[in-house]
Every structure is written in structure tokens, then in C-alpha cells.
C-alpha positions in Angstrom: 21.0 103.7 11.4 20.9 100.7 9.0 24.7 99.5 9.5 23.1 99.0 13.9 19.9 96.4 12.7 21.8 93.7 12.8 23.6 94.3 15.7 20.0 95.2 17.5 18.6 91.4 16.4 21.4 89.4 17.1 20.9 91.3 20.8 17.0 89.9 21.1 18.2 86.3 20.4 18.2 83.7 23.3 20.7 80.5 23.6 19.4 77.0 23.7 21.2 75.1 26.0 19.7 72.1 24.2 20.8 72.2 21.0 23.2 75.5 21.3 21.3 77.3 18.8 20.7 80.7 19.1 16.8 81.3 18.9 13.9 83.8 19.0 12.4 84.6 23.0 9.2 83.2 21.7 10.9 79.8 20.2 12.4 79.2 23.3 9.6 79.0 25.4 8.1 77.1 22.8 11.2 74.3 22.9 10.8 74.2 26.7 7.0 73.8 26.9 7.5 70.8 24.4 10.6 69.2 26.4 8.5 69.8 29.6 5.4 67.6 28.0 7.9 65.0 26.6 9.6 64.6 29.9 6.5 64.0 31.9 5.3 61.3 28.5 7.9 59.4 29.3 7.6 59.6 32.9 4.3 58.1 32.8 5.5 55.6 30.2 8.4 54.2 32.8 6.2 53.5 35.6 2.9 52.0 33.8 3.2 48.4 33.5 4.7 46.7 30.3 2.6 46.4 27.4 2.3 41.8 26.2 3.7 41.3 23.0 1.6 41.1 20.2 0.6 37.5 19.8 2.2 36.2 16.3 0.4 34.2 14.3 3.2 30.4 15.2 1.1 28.0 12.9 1.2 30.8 10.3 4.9 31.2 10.4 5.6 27.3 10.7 4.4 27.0 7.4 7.6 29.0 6.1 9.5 26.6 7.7 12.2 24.4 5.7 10.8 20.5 6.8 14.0 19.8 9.2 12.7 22.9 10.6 10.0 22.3 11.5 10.6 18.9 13.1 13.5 20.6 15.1 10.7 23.2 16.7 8.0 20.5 17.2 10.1 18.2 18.4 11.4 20.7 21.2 7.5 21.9 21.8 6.7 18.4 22.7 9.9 17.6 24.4 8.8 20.3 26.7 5.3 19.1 27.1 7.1 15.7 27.9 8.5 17.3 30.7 6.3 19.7 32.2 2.9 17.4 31.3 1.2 20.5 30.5 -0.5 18.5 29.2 1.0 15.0 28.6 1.3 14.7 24.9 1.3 10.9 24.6 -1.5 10.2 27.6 -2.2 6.1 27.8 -5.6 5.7 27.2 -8.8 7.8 25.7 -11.9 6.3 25.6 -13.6 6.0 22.4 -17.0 5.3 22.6 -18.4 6.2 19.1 -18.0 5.1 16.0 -17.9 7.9 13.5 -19.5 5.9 10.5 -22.2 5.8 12.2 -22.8 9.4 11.9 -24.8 10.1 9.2 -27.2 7.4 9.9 -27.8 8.9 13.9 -28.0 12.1 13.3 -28.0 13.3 9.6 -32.0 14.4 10.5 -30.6 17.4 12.0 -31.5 20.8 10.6 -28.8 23.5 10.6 -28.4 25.3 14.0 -30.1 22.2 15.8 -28.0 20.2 18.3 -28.5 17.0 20.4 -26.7 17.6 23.9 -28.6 14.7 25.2 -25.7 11.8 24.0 -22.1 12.7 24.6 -19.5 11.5 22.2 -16.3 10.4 22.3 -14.4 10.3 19.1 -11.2 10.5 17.7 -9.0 11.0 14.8 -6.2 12.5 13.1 -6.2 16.1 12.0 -5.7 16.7 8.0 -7.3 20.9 8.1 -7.3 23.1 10.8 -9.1 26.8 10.7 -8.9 29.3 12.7 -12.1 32.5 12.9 -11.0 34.4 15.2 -9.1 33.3 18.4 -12.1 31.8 19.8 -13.1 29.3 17.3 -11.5 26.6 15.2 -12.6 23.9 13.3 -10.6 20.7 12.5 -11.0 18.0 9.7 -10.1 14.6 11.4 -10.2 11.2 10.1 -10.9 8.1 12.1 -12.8 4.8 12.5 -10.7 3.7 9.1 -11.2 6.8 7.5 -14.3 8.2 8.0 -13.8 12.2 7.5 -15.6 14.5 10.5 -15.9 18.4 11.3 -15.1 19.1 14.8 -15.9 22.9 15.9 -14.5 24.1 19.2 -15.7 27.4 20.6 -14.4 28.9 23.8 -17.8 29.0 25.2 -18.2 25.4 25.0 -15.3 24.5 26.8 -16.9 22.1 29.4 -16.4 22.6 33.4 -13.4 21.3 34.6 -11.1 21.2 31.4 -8.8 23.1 30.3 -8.7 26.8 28.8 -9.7 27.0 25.4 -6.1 27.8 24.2 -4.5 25.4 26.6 -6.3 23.0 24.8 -5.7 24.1 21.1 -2.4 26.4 20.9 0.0 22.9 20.7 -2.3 20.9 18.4 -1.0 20.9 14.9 -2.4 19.1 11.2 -1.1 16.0 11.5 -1.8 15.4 15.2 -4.1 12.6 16.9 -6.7 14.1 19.0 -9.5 12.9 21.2 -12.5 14.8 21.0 -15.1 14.9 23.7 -18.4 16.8 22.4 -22.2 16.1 20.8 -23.5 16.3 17.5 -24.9 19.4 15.4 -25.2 20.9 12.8 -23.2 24.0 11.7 -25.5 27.3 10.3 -23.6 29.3 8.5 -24.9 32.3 6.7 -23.5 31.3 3.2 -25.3 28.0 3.2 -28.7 29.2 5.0 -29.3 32.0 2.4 -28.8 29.4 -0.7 -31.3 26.9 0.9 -28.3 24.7 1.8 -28.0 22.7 5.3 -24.8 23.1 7.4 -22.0 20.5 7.9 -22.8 17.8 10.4 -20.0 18.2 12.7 -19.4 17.6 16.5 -19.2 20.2 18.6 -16.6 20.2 21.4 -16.4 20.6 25.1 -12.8 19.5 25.0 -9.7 18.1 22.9 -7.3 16.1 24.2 -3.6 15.9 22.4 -3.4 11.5 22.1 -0.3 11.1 19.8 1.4 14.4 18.2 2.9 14.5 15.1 6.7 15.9 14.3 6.8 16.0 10.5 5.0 18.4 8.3 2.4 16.9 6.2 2.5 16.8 2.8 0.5 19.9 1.6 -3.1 19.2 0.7 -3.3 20.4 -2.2 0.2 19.1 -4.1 -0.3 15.8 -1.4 1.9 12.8 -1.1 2.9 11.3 -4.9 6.3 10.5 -5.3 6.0 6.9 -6.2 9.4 5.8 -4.8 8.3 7.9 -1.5 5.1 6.2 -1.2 6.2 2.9 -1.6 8.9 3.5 1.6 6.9 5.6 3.7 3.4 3.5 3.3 2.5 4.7 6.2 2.2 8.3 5.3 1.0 7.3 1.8 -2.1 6.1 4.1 -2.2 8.8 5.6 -2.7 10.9 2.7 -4.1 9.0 -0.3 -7.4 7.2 0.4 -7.1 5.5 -2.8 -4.4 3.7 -1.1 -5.9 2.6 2.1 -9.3 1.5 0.2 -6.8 -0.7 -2.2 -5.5 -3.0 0.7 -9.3 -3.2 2.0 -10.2 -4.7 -1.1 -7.2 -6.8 -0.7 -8.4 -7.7 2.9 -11.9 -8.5 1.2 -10.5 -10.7 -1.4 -9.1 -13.0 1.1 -11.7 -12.9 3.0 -13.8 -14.4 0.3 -11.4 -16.7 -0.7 -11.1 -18.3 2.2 -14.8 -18.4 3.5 -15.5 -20.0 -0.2 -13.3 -22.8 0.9 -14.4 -23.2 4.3 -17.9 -23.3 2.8 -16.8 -26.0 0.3 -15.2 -28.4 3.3 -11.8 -27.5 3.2 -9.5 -27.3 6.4 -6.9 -24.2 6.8 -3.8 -25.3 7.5 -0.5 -24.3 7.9 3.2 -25.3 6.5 6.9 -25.0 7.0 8.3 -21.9 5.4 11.7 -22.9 5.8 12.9 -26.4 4.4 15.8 -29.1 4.0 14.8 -28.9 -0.1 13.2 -26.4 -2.0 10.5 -28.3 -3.8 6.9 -28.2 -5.2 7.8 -25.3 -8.1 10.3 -24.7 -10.8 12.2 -21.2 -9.1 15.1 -20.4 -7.6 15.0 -20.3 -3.7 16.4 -18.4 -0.8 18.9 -20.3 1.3 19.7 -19.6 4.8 21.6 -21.3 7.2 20.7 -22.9 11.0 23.5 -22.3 13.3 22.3 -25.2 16.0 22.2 -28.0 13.2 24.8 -26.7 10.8 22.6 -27.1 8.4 21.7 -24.9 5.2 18.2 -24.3 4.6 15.5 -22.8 2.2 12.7 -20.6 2.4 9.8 -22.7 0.8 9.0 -21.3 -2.9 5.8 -23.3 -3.0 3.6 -25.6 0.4 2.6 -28.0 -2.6 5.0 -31.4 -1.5 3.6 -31.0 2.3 0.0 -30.0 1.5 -0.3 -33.2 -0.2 1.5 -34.9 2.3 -1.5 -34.1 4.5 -3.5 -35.7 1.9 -1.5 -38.9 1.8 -2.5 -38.7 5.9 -6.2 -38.4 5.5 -7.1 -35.1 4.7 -9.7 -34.6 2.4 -9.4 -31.0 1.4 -6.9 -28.9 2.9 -5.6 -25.4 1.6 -3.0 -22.6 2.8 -2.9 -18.9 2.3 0.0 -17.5 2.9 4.0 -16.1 1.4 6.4 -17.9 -0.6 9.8 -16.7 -1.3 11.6 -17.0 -4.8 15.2 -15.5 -5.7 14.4 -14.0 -8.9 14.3 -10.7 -10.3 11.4 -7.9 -10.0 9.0 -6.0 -11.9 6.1 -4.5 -12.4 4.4 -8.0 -11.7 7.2 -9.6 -9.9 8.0 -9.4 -6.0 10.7 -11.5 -4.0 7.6 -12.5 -1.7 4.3 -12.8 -2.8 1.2 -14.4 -1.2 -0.6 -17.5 -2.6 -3.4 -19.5 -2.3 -2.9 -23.2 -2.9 -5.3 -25.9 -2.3 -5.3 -30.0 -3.0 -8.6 -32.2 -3.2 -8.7 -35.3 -2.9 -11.1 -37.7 -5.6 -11.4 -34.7 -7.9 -9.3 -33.7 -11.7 -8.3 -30.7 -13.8 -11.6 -30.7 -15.2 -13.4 -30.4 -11.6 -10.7 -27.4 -10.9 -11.4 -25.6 -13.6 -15.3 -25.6 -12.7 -13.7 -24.9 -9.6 -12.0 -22.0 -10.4 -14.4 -20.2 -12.6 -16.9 -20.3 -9.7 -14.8 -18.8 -7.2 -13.6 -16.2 -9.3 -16.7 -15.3 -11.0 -18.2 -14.9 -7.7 -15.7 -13.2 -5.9 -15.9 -10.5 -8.9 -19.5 -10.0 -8.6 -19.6 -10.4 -4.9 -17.1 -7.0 -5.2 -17.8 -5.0 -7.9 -21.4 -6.2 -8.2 -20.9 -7.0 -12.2 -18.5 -9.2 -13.3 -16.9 -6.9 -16.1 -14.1 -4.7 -14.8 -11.6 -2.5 -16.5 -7.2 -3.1 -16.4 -5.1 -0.4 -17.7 -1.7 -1.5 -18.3 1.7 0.5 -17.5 1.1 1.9 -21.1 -1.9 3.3 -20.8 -3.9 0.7 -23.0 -6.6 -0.3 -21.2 -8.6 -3.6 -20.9 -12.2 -4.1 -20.5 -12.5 -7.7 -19.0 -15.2 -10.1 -18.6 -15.1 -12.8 -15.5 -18.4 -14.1 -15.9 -18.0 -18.6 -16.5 -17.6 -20.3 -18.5 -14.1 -19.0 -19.6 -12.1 -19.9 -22.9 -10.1 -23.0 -23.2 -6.9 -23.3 -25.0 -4.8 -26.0 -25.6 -1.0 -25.5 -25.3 0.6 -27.4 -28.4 -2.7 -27.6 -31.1 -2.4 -23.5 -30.6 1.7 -23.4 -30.9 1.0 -25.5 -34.1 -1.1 -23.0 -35.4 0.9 -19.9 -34.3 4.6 -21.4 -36.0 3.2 -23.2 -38.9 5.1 -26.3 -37.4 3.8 -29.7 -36.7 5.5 -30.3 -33.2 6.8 -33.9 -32.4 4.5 -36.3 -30.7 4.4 -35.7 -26.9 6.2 -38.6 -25.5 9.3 -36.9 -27.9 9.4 -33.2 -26.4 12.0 -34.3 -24.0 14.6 -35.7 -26.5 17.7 -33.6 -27.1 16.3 -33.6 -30.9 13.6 -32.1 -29.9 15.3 -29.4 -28.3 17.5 -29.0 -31.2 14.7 -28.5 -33.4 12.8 -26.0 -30.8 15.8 -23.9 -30.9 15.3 -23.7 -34.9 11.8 -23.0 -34.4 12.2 -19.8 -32.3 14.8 -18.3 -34.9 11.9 -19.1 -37.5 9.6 -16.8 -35.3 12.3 -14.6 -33.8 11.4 -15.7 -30.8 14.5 -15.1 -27.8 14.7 -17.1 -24.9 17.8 -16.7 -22.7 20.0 -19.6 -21.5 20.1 -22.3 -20.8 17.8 -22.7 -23.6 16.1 -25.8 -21.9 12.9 -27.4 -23.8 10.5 -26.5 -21.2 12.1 -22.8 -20.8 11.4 -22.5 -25.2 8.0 -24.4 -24.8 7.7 -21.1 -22.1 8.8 -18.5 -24.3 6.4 -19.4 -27.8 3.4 -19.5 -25.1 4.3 -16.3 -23.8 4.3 -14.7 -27.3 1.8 -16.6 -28.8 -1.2 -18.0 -26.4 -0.3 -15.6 -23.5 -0.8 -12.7 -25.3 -4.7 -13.7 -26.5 -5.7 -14.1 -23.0 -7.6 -10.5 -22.2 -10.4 -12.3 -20.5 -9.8 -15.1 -18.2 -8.2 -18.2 -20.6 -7.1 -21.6 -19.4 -4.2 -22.4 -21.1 -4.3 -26.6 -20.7 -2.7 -29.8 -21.0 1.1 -29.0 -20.9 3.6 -31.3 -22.1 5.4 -33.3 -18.9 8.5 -31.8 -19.3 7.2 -28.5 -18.0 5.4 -30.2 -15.2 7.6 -32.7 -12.9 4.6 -32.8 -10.5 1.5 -33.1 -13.0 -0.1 -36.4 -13.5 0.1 -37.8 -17.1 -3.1 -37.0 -19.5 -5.3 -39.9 -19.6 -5.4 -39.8 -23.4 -2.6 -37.9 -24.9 1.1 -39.3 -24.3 3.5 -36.9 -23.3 1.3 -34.4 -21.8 -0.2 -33.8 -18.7 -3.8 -32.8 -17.3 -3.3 -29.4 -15.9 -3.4 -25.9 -16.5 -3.3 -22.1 -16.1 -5.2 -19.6 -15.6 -4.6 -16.2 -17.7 -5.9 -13.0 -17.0 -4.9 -9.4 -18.8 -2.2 -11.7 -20.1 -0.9 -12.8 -17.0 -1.2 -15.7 -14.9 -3.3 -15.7 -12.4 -3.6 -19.6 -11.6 -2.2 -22.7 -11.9 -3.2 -25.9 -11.2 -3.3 -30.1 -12.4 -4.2 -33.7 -11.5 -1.5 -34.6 -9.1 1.0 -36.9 -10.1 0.4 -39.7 -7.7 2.4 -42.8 -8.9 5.7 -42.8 -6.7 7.7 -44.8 -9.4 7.1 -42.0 -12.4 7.4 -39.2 -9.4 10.8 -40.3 -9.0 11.7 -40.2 -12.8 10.2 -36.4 -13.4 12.4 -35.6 -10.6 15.5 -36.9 -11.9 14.7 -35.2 -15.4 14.8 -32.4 -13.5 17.9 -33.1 -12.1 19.2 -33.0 -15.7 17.9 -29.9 -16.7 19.6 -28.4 -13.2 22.7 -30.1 -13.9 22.1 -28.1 -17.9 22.6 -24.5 -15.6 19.0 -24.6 -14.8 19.0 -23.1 -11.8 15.2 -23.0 -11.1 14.9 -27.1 -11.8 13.4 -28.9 -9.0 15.3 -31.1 -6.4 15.1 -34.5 -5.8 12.7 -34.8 -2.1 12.6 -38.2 -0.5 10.2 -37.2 1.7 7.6 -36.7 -0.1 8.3 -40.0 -2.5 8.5 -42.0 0.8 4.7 -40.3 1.4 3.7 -41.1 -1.9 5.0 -44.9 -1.3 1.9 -45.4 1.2 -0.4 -44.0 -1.4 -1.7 -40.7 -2.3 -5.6 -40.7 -3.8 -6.8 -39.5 -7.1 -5.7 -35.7 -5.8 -5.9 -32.6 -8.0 -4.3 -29.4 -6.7 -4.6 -25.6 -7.6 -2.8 -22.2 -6.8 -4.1 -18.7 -6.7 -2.0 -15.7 -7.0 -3.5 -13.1 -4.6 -1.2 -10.3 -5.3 -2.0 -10.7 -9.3 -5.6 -10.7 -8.3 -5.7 -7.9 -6.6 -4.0 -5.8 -9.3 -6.4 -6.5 -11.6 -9.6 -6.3 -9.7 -8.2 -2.7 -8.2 -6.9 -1.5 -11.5 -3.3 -1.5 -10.6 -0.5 -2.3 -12.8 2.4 -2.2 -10.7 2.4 -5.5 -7.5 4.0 -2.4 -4.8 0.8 -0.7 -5.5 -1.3 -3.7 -3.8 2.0 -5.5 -1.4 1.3 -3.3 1.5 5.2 -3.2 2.5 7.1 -4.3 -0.9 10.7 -4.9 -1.3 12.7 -1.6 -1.8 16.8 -1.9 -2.7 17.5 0.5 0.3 18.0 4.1 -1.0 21.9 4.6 -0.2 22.4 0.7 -1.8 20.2 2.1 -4.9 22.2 5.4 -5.4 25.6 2.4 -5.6 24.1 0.8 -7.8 22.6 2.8 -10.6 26.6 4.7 -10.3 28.1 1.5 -10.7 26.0 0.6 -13.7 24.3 -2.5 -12.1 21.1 -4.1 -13.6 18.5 -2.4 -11.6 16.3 -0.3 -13.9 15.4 3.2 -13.1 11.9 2.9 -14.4 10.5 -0.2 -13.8 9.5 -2.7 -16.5 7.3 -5.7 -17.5 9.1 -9.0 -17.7 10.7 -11.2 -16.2 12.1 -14.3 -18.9 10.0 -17.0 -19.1 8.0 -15.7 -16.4 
């Protein structure tokens, strides 16, 4: 009996055709029943309808996205919305009718959860935040009107008749983008805030958004921003963008000249403008930019001061006239030293250095306290040290050779001597006595230079005048009325910089035409910054130029110190930058150009 029991179970088992396994009655049917139900699963599965996608989060995945990326995928987006207009990405015209710093002041009175539907709105802005709760509401941190920072909320169920669907309106707008918003003012009510007795964000509500101007590049993030130094300098307009700090710097600069010129206007000057490029490059002691005009054949220069013409106009009866604009000079640059720069410059007729420097200290003063409301400021240098400056008049007055006198321990040469060749001689031993270097040509005016740098320059934290130079440092400044050999002007210092400069104007044709020759010989000594020999302006000066005295500002230098900045590209809105490919060629082929930008030009 037991050698048939296996025979007897193998008999009760069933095949299944499925698998080929031999299995029990009961598992058989079971198998079946459960192939029957699947069957008929995927029978209903096959005809319903397909099930959408699950919508991905596309703003959330962008932000993995390597920067050439991402302006690959945008760009295509808005290529496509170029072509389909669904919507127009870049439409002509939105009508802004509200100004957003006005805000506050219209409706800051309303409570959280209060609205006022009664005005509509129509503002705009570029996008720096946008936040997403939920698919049906998003807020967006815009800036517009110069800056002003808003809240806009959008909820679906404010979407007004006749626009577009919510997420028509909202699924292509990225940070970065311009928007227009049409909506009213309210005031957000958010739990958080209510229970800790705190008011909700004023913010406008919106009835619709409108794409004005998209953008392609990834912002900087908001958190690391936009710093690179380099970078900002030649992308200002992103450094806008994303520093405020920036942007409120070339307002101040606006406001400066603003001031500056309405002070003059107020005083009886006339505005007036010059050539830029001339036959001779004349009225200061630099080194020019030539260019060339193909109809005359003629070489030219960009002007590196308006002085000859501006008192041209005073030879042809102009009272008071000034300019504000560029010059040009072909030297190096610095921290404090540009290519172009902007200047004020200004000539009065029946006045001196003495009336200037009153002059001066009252539009300065006042411009400081017209800005800052106080007329002390702070300066912190490239090294950290910083400066706490005083502008209020009267300012100190320092005269050049008494105070080199003092600082060498040497009794200099009378002042009708200083342009002997034994004078320069002796100079020369004077700065090895004071190890004091001053690159060639080792002229007398370019040593005279150097020992005020080191010495008298160097004193001047608060506003200095630094007065009556010897003539051989200034071919266009009108001899001092007392002291022979030096002149009646001076300069204005300020954190140890110039700021100003200004004199009596030379006005005797015959001793014009003498200064200008000297000059000659110090060009002719390798001076490449000497002045040139105009016959212009001597013919002008021939019919007889009044007791003149003449004065220019620095603006850039101005600004610098009255933003706290210690570098000129942080206040030149678009400064000169050795194009990046040309820089990389330089630095390998060991060229001049500093990685890390200094102080100092010589005898600047």
C-alpha cells in the first residue's frame, strides 16, 4: 500500500497551461479565477480614457539648470510665444498710470484684510521673488518707479472678466521678467501676522498680469547676489538690477550735478558748451588722445581740458560761463584714475583766487549739507583706514613752498630761480636727501609734484587748499601779485586727493606766449604731458582778456568721497574695461596691467 501513494497524488494533479506546472484541482481554479479578474482589469483599463500627466513642478526643475541651460529653454519658450502670440511676449505699449512711491502715502491707512476696489491701478515692474501656495495663488516681489519694491498677489478668483486664465497668465512669467500689473490696493491678512498683533503687507492685488519684456538669463541668486567686482563693472546693468547700493550711488551722482549746476545758474553763470575734439591739445599739462579726420587729412585731439575756449568766450563778452562735461587724457588708471572723467570748469570774469576759494568752500559746503544734511562724512580708503571728514568753511590754507621748506629742512631758491637748470640740479639732490622717487624725465615741475605729494598732499584729510604754485607748474596761471616766481592759484585737496583746481588767469598775451614756449622745452626734455603752443587762443588774448579767474571741479572725485567709494568704476556708471579676451593676453604676456588695482598714478 505505501509504495501506490505517490502514484495516487501525482494522479489528482491538474496541468497549467499557463505556466506548465502541475498543480492541485483547487489551485487551478484559483489561478483561473485570478487570470479571469486581471483580464477584464485591463480590459477596462484599455478603453477608459488616458489619465494627463502629472504636472511637474518646470520653475522647480529650472533651478537645477546649468546657466546656458537655462537660456537655451527660455529662449526657445519665448521664441515660441514669438510665434504663436500666446501671448505676445514683448507687446508695444502698457499703460502705466501709477506711481508706486506713492503707495505708502495713499493707502498705508489700510487695515489687514481691507481693500479699496474703488481706484484701479496700473503698475509695473520687474520680478526679483516669485511664490507659489498652491496652484491658485502667487505672489511676486517687483521693483519699479526707480526702485520702489511692491507685493503683487494674484488669485485665480480675481482674474478679471475678459483676461486670460489664471495659468495663461502666470505659467511663462519667470524672476527676472517685466510685468504689467493691472489690480487695486490691499492689504494682505495672514494668520501669522494677525495673531502677533502685526498688520499684513500692503500689496496690490491682481485682476491680471501681462508679460512686457521677458528675461533669458537666470538671475543671480538672492541670497549669494551679484558681487564679482570685475562682473559688475561689465555688466552694470545687471549690477543695477541686483544691488540697490549701486543704483542709489549714481542718484547721488545725478544729485550732485544737479546742485552744481543750479548753484551756478543761481550765481549768473551761462552753460555752455565746447569742442571735444581739437587742432591742439591745450588748457592742461596731460597727454591726449589723437585721432584723425579723413575729409581734412588732418590729425586731431580729444580735448584734455575746455579751459583755452571757455575763456575765449570771455575775451567775447561773457561774464561768467562754465561747462560740465568729459575730457579725455592718455594716461594710465587706477583706483582714482579713468581715461574719461567728467569735470566742471568755470571762468569769471573781474574776480581772483581769493574770490574762488570763497567760492569754492560755499558750493562745497553746501552741496554736502544740502546731501547728507551735516557737513561731516566718513571715506574709507582701499585699505580699510577710514576718514572722518569735515566740509564745513572756512577750510585750511597751505602754502606750497613755506611748507616744502619745512618738510626737507631746505631753504628753496627764490621763485623767479625754480626754472633754472640749477635749480633742477639741486631738486634732484633734494629728493635723494628725502628718498623721494619721481620717474623721468625728472622735470622741475614734475619733482616740485612729487615732494607735494609726499609731504603737503598727504596732510590734507579735511578739505586743504594747497596755494600759490611756482610758474613753472602753471603755464596758464597769472603771476602772484607780490611773490616773484609764483603764481596766484591753487588746489583743492580732499582725503588726500584733489578734488579742485583753480587760479587767476594769466591774461597778458606777451608772458602767455613765453609760459608756452617753456613748455615747449620741457616737451622737447621727453615731457610728454607739456602743453603746446595754441595761436588761437594768444590771438584772443591779443584783443584783451579781463581780470578773469577760472576753477575746475572733479565730479567723479567728488562723488567717491561723498558716497564712500574708493574705487572711480564704483561711481563712472560705464568705466573703461581692457576687454576680457585682450586682458587674459595681457596678464600671459606679462604686460603692465595689474591684477589688483592700485592707488597712483606718478605725479598724479
Amino acid at each position: 500500500m505505501a509504495d501506490q501513494a505517490p502514484t495516487e497524488q501525482v494522479a489528482n494533479l491538474h496541468l497549467d497551461d499557463a505556466t506548465g506546472e502541475m498543480v492541485s484541482k483547487s489551485e487551478l481554479k484559483k489561478r483561473q479565477k485570478q487570470r479571469e479578474r486581471d483580464a477584464k482589469k485591463q480590459e477596462k483599463a484599455a478603453a477608459a480614457p488616458p489619465k494627463p500627466a502629472k504636472k511637474t513642478n518646470a520653475e522647480a526643475d529650472e533651478k537645477e539648470l546649468t546657466p546656458n541651460q537655462y537660456f537655451e529653454i527660455r529662449s526657445r519658450a519665448i521664441s515660441k510665444l514669438i510665434e504663436t502670440k500666446d501671448p505676445y511676449p514683448y507687446p508695444h505699449k502698457f499703460h502705466r498710470d501709477y506711481d508706486l512711491n506713492n503707495l505708502v502715502k495713499e493707502f498705508g491707512h489700510l487695515k489687514s484684510g481691507e481693500h479699496d476696489k474703488s481706484r484701479i491701478l496700473h503698475v509695473a515692474g520687474r520680478i526679483y521673488n516669485k511664490r507659489a501656495s498652491g496652484s491658485k495663488l502667487l505672489f511676486y516681489d517687483i521693483r519699479g518707479n526707480n526702485g520702489v519694491k511692491a507685493q503683487i498677489m494674484c488669485q485665480a478668483q480675481e482674474v478679471r472678466e475678459g483676461a486670460p486664465a489664471f495659468e495663461k497668465q502666470h505659467d511663462h512669467i519667470r524672476r527676472g521678467d517685466i510685468i504689467g500689473v493691472v489690480g487695486y490696493a490691499g492689504r494682505t491678512a495672514p494668520k501669522t501676522k494677525i495673531e502677533k498683533g502685526e498688520e499684513g503687507e500692503l500689496s496690490i492685488f491682481a485682476t491680471e498680469v501681462i508679460l512686457l519684456s521677458p528675461c533669458l538669463h537666470q538671475l543671480p541668486d538672492e541670497y549669494y547676489g551679484f558681487k564679482d567686482q570685475e562682473q559688475r563693472y561689465r555688466k552694470r546693468y545687471l549690477d543695477l538690477i541686483m544691488n540697490p547700493k549701486t543704483a542709489q550711488t549714481y542718484r547721488t551722482r545725478t544729485r550732485i550735478i544737479k546742485y552744481i549746476r543750479s548753484y551756478l545758474d543761481n550765481a549768473g553763470f551761462e552753460e555752455v558748451e565746447t569742442p571735444i575734439l581739437n587742432m591742439i591739445a591745450g588748457g592742461a599739462t596731460a597727454k591726449p588722445f589723437e585721432s584723425h579726420l579723413n575729409d581734412y587729412n588732418m590729425d586731431v585731439f580729444l580735448r584734455i581740458a575746455p579751459e583755452l575756449p571757455l575763456k575765449m568766450l570771455i575775451v567775447g563778452e561773457y561774464d561768467k560761463v562754465y561747462e560740465i562735461g568729459r575730457l579725455f587724457r592718455n594716461e594710465g588708471a587706477d583706483l582714482t584714475h579713468n581715461p574719461e572723467f567728467t569735470t566742471c570748469e568755470f571762468y569769471e570774469a573781474y574776480a581772483d583766487f581769493n574770490d574762488l576759494m570763497n567760492r569754492t568752500e560755499e558750493l562745497v559746503s553746501g552741496l554736502v549739507k544740502q546731501l547728507t544734511g551735516s557737513y561731516v562724512t566718513s571715506f574709507t580708503t582701499q585699505h580699510g583706514e577710514t576718514y572722518t571728514v569735515n566740509w564745513e568753511a572756512p577750510w585750511r590754507r597751505v602754502q606750497m613752498i613755506p611748507a616744502l621748506e619745512e618738510a626737507t629742512g631746505e631753504k628753496f631758491p627764490p621763485g623767479d630761480q625754480l626754472h633754472t637748470d640749477e635749480t633742477r640740479e639741486w631738486l634732484k639732490g633734494v629728493m635723494k636727501k628725502v628718498n623721494v622717487v619721481c620717474p623721468e624725465p625728472q622735470t622741475t615741475s614734475r619733482m616740485l609734484d612729487r615732494l607735494t605729494g609726499e609731504f603737503i598732499e598727504e596732510t590734507a584729510v579735511n578739505p586743504t587748499f594747497i596755494t600759490e604754485h611756482p610758474k613753472i607748474m602753471s603755464p596758464l596761471a597769472k603771476d602772484h601779485r607780490s611773490k616773484a616766481g609764483l603764481t596766484e592759484r591753487f588746489e583743492a585737496f580732499v582725503c588726500k586727493k584733489e578734488i579742485a583746481n583753480a587760479y587767476t588767469e594769466l591774461n597778458q598775451p606777451f608772458e602767455q606766449r613765453l609760459r608756452f614756449e617753456e613748455q615747449a622745452r620741457q616737451k622737447a626734455q621727453g615731457d610728454d604731458e607739456a602743453q603746446m603752443i595754441d595761436e588761437t587762443f594768444l590771438n584772443a588774448l591779443e584783443y584783451g582778456l579781463p581780470p578773469t579767474a577760472g576753477w575746475g571741479l572733479g565730479i567723479d572725485r567728488l562723488v567717491m568721497f561723498l558716497t564712500n567709494n574708493y574705487s572711480i568704476k564704483e561711481v563712472l556708471l560705464f568705466p573703461f574695461m581692457n576687454p576680457e579676451q585682450k586682458k587674459k593676453d595681457v596678464l600671459v604676456e606679462g604686460a603692465e596691467e595689474p591684477q589688483v588695482p592700485v592707488e597712483g598714478i606718478p605725479h598724479k
